[in-house]
C-alpha positions, 0 to 999 in steps of 0.5 A: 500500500501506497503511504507518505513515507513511500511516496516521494522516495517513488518519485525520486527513482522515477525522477533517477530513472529519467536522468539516466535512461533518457536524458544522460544515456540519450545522445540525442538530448545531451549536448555540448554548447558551440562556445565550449569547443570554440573558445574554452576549450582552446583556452584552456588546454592551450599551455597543455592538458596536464594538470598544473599550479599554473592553471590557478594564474590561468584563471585569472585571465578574464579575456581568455574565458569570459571576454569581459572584466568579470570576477567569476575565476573560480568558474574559470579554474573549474571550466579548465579542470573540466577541459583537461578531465575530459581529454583524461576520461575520452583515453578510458571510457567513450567520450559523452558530448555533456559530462562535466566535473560540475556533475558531482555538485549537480547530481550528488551534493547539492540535492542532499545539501538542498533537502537536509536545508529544506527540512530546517526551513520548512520544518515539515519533511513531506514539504522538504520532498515536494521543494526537491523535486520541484527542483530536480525538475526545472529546466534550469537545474537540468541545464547543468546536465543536458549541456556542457557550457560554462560552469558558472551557473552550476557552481552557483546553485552549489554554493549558494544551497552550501550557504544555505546549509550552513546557516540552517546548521547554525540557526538551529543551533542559536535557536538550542542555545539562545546564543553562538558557542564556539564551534557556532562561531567556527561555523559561521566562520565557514559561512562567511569564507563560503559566500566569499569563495561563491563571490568567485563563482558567478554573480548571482550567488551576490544574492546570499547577502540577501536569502539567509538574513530573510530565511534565517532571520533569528540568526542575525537577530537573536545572538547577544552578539548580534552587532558583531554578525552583521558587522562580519555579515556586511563586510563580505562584499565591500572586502570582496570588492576591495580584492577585485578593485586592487589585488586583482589587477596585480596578477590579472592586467588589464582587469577593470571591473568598475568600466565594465561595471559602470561603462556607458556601453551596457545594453541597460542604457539603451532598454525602455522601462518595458524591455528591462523586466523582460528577462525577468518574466522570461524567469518566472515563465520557466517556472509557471511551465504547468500553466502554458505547457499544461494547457490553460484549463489544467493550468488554471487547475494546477494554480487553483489548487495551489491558491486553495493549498495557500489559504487552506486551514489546518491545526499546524498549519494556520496562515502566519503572514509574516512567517509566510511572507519570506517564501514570496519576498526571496523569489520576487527579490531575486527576479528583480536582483537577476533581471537587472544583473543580467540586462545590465551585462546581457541586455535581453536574453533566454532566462528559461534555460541556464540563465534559470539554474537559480531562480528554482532554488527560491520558487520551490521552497515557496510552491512547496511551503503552499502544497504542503498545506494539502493532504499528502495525496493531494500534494502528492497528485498535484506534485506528480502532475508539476514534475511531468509538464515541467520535465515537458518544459525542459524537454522543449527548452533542451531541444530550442537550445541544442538546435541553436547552439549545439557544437556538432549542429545535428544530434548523435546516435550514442551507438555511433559515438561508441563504434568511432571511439573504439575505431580510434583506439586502433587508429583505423577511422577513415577521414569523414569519420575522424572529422566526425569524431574530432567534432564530438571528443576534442581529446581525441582529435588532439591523440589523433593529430599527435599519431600521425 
């Protein structure tokens, strides 16, 4: 017999199944991003593809990965180890067009760390389940496995749920002890080198500043020592800039943050008030997929019994507008927060694929904080049905992508990647199929070039 505690564990194999079996295993879905062959891999195995100290001062060269003064050089340092474990993996096991090393954060750390946060947050464990596999289903956190690109999305979504984790870790513990102990105050410690480090991720992972104050608000308000947190707290930024406006330059010539920054040829300049919340709606659209995907009658469905699990009543759960109220304000904040980040650097862009590897984070704590006021049949009906036409949606964005991005131009047959892999051990591809080869494994290309 079906129960809660079967439930959502089900939901987790099935949603593990449709991973492997038709998602990584399918070369026709996975896919490797045009700009990553052209540009970073070239960048980053140009002094070689061993393994070196150098590549840590090869990070900072901005111009080489990013084309742009921006200080994502620990995106940077990852996409180089990425290049250079690829051309490693490609000598033992047939090339994969997507594997990336962001795939142990993606697939193995993050949806623990994010549920074990989810459990502290939303104090309900069946609403822990519900936000994690709303997550695992969004278009943008998939983004991270169909397609190899830049690291810097992925690597923000870790470290921006490992923040989250730590000062959950914490907020219990000052909520135990009404006050910080020494090993809380080593913790917090790593909270702040964490989001320190994250700041060389992407930019997007700036908005921790915000998210933990507004989630784990008796942490900044209950310690006795509270002055002394949000001294630490708001001294991370202005510290990080100091290290990007001066420190940087040193090893990184050239590297000019603030023209870039604040330069008169940002594309903000040129948008009208209504183009600037473009990106903004494309975000929030990648998440309402279940209402245009769905159809309209089963969308309004899916919102209606959303609207009722909001309002709807219960001895435990009874409306607190002020506890109820971070659920909304985080992802509204961080609409507004991208929406003017990304039209700054970007101008108008497609937010509903990896530019929406964030925003699922926010949205599915608050969509499951409103299904978890619902029976676990009816939450787990509804659920059920925003995992499929989200899974859809993916389906579609992963598809719009491919053909307008994808290095190779035309999907792969797995069984034809594997037949020229095994040829190329033994040297005996002919050229049509070497080219063809050299298009999906550049590591290969580079074995083949050094034989002849």
């Amino acid at each position: 017999m079906l129960t809660e505690q079967r439930c959502f564990p089900l939901l987790l194999v099935a949603w593990a199944t449709y991973l492997i079996a038709f998602l990584i295993l399918d070369f026709q879905k996975v896919w490797m991003h045009r700009e990553f062959v052209d540009h970073y891999l070239a960048s980053a195995v140009s002094h070689g593809s061993a393994f070196a100290w150098s590549d840590f001062s090869r990070a900072l060269g901005f111009m080489e990965f990013d084309r742009a003064p921006r200080p994502r050089f620990l995106s940077s340092l990852c996409l180089i180890w990425t290049a250079k474990s690829r051309l490693v993996w490609e000598k033992i096991f047939p090339p994969h067009p997507s594997l990336s090393l962001t795939w142990i954060f993606t697939l193995g750390l993050v949806p623990w760390l994010y549920f074990q946060t989810a459990c502290r947050l939303l104090k309900d464990r069946r609403a822990a389940w519900l936000a994690l596999l709303l997550l695992l289903c969004s278009a943008g956190y998939l983004s991270g496995v169909s397609m190899l690109f830049h690291p810097a999305k992925p690597m923000a979504v870790f470290c921006i749920v490992f923040s989250l984790y730590l000062a959950s870790r914490l907020d219990e513990g000052i909520k135990r002890r009404a006050d910080l102990g020494w090993r809380e105050w080593i913790g917090w410690g790593l909270l702040v080198g964490m989001v320190f480090i994250g700041f060389g991720f992407d930019e997007t992972t700036w908005f921790i500043l915000v998210a933990v104050p507004f989630y784990f608000s008796d942490l900044f308000l209950l310690s006795a020592k509270r002055h002394w947190i949000w001294l630490s707290w708001l001294s991370i930024f202005p510290v990080f800039l100091l290290v990007i406006t001066f420190l940087v330059p040193r090893y990184s010539p050239g590297f000019d943050f603030w023209h870039y920054a604040l330069g008169t040829n940002q594309p903000l300049r040129s948008l009208g008030i209504r183009p600037f919340f473009a990106n903004g709606l494309y975000l929030v659209a990648s998440q309402l997929s279940w209402i245009r995907h769905g159809g309209w009658a089963l969308g309004w469905v899916g919102l209606h019994a959303a609207l009722l699990g909001w309002f709807s009543r219960s001895p435990s759960r009874d409306l607190d507008w002020r506890d109820d109220g971070r659920w909304i304000a985080v992802p509204l904040l961080f609409v507004i927060f991208d929406t003017f980040l990304l039209t700054r650097l970007m101008g108008i862009i497609d937010t509903t694929y990896y530019y929406a590897s964030v925003f699922p984070l926010f949205f599915s704590l608050m969509l499951a904080r409103i299904l978890s006021r619902m029976s676990w049949r009816r939450s787990g009906l509804v659920l059920v049905y925003l995992m499929a036409i989200s899974l859809h949606h993916f389906e579609l964005m992963n598809r719009r992508w491919r053909d307008a991005n994808s290095a190779i131009g035309m999907p792969v047959s797995r069984t034809r990647v594997w037949e020229l892999w095994r040829e190329s051990r033994h040297h005996r591809l002919g050229a049509s199929a070497e080219r063809e080869l050299i298009l999906m494994s550049p590591g290969i290309a580079q074995e083949l070039k050094a034989h002849d």
